[in-house]
N, CA and C atoms as a LAMMPS dump frame, in Angstrom:
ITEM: TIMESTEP
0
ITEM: NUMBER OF ATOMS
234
ITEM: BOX BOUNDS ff ff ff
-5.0000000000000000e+02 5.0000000000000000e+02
-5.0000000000000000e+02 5.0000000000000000e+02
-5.0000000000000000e+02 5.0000000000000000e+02
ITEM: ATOMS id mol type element x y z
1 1 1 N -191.209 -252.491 323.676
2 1 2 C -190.313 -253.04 324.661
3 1 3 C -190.019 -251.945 325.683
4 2 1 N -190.497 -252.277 326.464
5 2 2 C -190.085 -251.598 327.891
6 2 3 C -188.472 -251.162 328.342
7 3 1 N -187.826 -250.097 328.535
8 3 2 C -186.313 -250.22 328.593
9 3 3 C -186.297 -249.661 330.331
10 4 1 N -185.574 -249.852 330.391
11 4 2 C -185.076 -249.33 332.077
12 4 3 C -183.138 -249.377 332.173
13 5 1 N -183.259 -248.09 332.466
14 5 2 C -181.4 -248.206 332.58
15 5 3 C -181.23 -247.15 333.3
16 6 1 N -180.503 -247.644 334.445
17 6 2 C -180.277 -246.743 335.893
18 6 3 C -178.679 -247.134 335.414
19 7 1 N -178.165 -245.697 335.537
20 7 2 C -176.865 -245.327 335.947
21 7 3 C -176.612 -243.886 335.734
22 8 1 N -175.685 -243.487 337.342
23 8 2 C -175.279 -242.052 337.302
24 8 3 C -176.737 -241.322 337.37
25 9 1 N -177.694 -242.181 338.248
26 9 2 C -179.199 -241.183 338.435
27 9 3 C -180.135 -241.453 337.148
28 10 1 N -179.936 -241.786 336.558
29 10 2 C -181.205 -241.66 335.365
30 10 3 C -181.485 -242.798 335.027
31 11 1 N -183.058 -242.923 334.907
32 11 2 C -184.134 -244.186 334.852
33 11 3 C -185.201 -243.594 333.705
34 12 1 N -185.025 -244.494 332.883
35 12 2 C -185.656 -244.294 331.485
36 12 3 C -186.78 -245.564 331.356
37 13 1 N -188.131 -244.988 331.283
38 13 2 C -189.086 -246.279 331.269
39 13 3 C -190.421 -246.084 330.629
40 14 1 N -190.481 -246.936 330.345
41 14 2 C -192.522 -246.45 329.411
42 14 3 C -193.43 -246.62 330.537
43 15 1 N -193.908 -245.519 330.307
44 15 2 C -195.249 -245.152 330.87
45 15 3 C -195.835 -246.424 331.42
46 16 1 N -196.342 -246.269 333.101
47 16 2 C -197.093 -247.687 333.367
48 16 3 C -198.356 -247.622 332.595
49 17 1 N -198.902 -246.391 332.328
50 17 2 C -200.674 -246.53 331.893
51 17 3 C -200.559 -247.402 330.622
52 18 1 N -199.106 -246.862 329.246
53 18 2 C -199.44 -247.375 328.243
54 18 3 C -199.145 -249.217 328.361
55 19 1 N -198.613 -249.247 329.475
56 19 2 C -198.228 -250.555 329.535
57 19 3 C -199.329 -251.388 330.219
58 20 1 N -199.841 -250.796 330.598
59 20 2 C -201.434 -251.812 331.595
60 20 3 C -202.33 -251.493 329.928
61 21 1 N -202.5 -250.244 329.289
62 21 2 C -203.092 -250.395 328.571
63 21 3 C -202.827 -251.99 327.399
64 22 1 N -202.223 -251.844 327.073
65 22 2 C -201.957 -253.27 326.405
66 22 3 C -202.008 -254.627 326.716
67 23 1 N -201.784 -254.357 327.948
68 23 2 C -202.203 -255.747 328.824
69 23 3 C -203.724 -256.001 328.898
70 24 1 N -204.51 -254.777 329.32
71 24 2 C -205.545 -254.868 329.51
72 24 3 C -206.406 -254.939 328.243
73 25 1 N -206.168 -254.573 327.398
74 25 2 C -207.105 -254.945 325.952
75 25 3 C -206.61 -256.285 324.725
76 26 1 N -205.531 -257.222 325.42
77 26 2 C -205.244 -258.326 324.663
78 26 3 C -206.789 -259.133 325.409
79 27 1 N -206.977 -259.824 324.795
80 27 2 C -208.272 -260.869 324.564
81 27 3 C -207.59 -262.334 325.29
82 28 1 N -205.682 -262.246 325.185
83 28 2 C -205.55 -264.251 325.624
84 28 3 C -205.968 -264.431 326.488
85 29 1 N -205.861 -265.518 327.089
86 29 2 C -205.64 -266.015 328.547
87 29 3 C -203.992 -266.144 328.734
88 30 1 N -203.667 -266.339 330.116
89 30 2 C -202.418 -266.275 330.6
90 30 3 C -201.776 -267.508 329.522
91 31 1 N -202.564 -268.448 329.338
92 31 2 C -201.789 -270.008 329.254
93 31 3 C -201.786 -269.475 328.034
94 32 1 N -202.138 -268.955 327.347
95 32 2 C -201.876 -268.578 325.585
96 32 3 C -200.881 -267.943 325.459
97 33 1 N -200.563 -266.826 326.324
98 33 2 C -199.002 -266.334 326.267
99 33 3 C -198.002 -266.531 326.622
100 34 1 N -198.061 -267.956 327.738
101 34 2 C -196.852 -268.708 328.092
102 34 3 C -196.867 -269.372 326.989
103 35 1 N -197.586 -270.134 326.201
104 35 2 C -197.706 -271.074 325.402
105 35 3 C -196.987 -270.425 324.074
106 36 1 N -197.433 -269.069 323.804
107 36 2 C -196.667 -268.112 322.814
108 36 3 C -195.73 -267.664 322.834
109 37 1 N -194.902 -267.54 324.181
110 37 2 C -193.714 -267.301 324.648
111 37 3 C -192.736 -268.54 324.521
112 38 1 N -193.163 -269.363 324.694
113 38 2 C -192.337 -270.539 324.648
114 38 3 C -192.322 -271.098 323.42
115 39 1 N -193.345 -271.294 322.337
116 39 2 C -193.235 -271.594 321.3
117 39 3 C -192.239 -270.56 320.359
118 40 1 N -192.192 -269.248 320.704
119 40 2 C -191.384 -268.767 319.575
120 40 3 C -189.919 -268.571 320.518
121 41 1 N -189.715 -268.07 322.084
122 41 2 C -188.568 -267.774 322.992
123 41 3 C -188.644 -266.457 322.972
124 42 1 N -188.035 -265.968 323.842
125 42 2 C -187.737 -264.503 324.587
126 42 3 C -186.282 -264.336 324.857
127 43 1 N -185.547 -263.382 324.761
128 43 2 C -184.615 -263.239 324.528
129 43 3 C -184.291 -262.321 325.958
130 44 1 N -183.787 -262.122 326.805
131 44 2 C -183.54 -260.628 327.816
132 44 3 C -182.029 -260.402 328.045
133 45 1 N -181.731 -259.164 327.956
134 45 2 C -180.829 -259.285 327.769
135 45 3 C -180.637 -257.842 329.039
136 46 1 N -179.363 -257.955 329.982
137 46 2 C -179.133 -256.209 330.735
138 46 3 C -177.922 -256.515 331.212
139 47 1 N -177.543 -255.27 331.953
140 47 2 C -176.508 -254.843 332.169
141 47 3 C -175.974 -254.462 333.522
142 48 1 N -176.116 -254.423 334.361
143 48 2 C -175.672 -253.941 335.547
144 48 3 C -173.578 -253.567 336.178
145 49 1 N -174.211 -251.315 336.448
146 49 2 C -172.594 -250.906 336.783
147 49 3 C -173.148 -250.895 338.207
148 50 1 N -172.149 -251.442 338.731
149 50 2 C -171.819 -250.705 340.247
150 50 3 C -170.506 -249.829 340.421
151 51 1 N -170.817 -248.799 340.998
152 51 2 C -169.706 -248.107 341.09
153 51 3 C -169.563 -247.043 342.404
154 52 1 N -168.504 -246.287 342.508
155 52 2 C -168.442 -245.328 343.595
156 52 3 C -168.15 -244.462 342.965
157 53 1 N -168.44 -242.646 343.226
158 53 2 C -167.998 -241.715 343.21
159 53 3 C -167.693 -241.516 341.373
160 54 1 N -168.865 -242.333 340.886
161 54 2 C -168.729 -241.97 339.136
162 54 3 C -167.664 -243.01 338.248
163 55 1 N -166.755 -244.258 339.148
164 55 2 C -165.966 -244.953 338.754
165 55 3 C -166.417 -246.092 338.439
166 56 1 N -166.883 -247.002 337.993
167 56 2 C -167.463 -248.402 337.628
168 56 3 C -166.361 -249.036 338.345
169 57 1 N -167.234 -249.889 339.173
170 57 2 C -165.95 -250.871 340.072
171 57 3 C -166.3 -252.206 339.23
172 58 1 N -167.43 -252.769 338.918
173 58 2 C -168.054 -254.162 338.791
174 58 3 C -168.952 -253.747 337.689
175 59 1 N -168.969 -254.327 336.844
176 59 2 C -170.017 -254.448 335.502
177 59 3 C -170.18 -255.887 335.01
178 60 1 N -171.424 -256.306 335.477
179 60 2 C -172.038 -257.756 334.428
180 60 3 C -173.058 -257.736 333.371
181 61 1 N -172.818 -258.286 332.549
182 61 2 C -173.642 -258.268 331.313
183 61 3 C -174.522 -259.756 331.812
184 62 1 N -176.041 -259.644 331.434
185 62 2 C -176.753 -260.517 331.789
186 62 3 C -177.651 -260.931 330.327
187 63 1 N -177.658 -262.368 329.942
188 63 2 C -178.339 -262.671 329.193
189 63 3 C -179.204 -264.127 329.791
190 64 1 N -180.251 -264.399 329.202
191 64 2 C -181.507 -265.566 329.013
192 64 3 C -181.827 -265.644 328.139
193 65 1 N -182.187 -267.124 327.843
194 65 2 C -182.945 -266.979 327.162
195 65 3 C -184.295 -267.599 327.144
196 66 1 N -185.47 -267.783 327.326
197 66 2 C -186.553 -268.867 327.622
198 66 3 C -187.503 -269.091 326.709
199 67 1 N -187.263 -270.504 326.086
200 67 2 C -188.267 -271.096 325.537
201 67 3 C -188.206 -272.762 325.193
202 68 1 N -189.299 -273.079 324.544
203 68 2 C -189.407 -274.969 325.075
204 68 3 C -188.341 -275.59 324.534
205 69 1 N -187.945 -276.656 325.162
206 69 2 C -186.612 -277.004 324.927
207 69 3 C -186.268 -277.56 323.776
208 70 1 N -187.67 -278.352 322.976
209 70 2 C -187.695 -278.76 321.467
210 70 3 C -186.962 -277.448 320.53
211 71 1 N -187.343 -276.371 321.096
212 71 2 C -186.717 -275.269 319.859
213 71 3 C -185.009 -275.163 320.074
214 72 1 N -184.533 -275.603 321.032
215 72 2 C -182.964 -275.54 321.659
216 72 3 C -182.265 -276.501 321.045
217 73 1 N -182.783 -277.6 321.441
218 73 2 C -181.874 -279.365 321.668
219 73 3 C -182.388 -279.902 319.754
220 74 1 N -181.412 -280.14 319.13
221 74 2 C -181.386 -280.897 317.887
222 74 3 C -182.453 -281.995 318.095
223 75 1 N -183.151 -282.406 316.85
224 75 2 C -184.204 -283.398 316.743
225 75 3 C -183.3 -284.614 316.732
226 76 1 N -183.849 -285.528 317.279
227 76 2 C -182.683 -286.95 317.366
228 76 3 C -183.663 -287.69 315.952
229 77 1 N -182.516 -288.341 315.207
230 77 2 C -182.648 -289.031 314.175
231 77 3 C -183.087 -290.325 314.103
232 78 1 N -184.537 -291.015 313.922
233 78 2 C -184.477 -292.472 313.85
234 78 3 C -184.044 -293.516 313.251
């Protein structure tokens, strides 16, 4: 998992090479990993400070979540 967190100057992130590397030696096609993404969901979750002069004025916590809606919504009963 890739992290990124900017505040007070510092940006923490994985390497783009190791990250194309992995992309570039999976075998799916695109539609196999939407299809895999949605069948199990993805979770994202961040954070964003804004601030002045080292003070946090505004902080939101951000969550999603994405996947097919059968895994969300209760099975209706016949």
């Amino acid at each position: 998992m890739a992290a990124l967190q900017l505040r007070r100057g510092e940006a923490v992130t994985r390497e783009r090479a190791e990250a194309a590397g992995i992309i570039e030696s999976a075998d799916s096609s695109l539609l196999e990993i939407i299809d895999h993404v949605l069948n199990k969901g993805v979770m994202v979750h961040g954070e964003v400070f804004l601030g002045v002069a080292g003070v946090d004025l505004v902080y939101l916590r951000l969550s999603a979540m994405l996947c097919a809606a059968d895994r969300v919504l209760p099975r209706k009963r016949k």
